[in-house]
C-alpha positions in Angstrom: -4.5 -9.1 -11.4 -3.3 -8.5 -7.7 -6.4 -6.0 -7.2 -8.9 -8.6 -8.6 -7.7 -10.9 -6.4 -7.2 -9.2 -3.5 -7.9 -10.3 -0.3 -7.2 -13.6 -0.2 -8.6 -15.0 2.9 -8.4 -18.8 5.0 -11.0 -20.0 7.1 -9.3 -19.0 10.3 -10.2 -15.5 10.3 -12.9 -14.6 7.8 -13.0 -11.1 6.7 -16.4 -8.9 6.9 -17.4 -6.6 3.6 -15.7 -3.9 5.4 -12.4 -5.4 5.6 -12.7 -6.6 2.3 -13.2 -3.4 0.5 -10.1 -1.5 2.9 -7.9 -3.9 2.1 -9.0 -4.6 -1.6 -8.5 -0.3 -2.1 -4.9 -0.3 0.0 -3.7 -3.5 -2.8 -5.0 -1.0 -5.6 -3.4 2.1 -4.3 -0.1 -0.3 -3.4 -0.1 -1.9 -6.8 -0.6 1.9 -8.8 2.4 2.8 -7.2 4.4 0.2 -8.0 2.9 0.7 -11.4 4.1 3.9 -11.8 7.5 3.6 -10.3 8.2 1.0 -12.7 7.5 3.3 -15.9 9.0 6.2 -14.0 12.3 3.7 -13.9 11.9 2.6 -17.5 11.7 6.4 -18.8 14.8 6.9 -16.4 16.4 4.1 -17.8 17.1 2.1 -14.8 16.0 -1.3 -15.5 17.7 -2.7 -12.2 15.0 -0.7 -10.4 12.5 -1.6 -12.4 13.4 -5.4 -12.3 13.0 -4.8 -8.8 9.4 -3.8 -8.6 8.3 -6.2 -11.3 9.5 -9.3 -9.8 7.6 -8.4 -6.4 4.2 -7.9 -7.9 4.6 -11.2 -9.9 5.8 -12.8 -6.5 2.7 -11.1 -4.9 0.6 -12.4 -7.6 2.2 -15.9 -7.6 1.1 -16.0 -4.1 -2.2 -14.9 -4.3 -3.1 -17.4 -7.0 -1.5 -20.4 -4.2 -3.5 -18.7 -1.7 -6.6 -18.8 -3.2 -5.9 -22.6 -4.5 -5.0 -23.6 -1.1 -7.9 -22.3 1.1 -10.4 -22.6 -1.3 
């Protein structure tokens, strides 16, 4: 979900197609990793680590969704 939404833009400081695509393939790449650390910490059984890193994408995602909401 945080690549489909990815970037979320205001009206401040539009973003051109370029800008759009760089940072929509940095959230995927960002968001793989945290992917894979997270099953790499649940097949190392440490699920503090893995809390961790869950938490922050839902925060991230949490504030995409009130990002797009609010300058939509």
């Amino acid at each position: 979900m945080i690549i489909w939404l990815s970037p979320v833009q205001n009206g401040n400081n539009p973003l051109n197609e370029h800008e759009k695509r760089a940072y929509r393939c940095k959230s995927a790449v960002y968001s793989i990793i945290g992917v894979i650390l997270s099953c790499l910490f649940a097949w190392m059984k440490l699920p503090s680590y893995r809390y961790s890193i869950n938490m922050a994408m839902m925060s991230v995602f949490i504030l995409q969704m009130v990002g797009m909401v609010k300058y939509s």
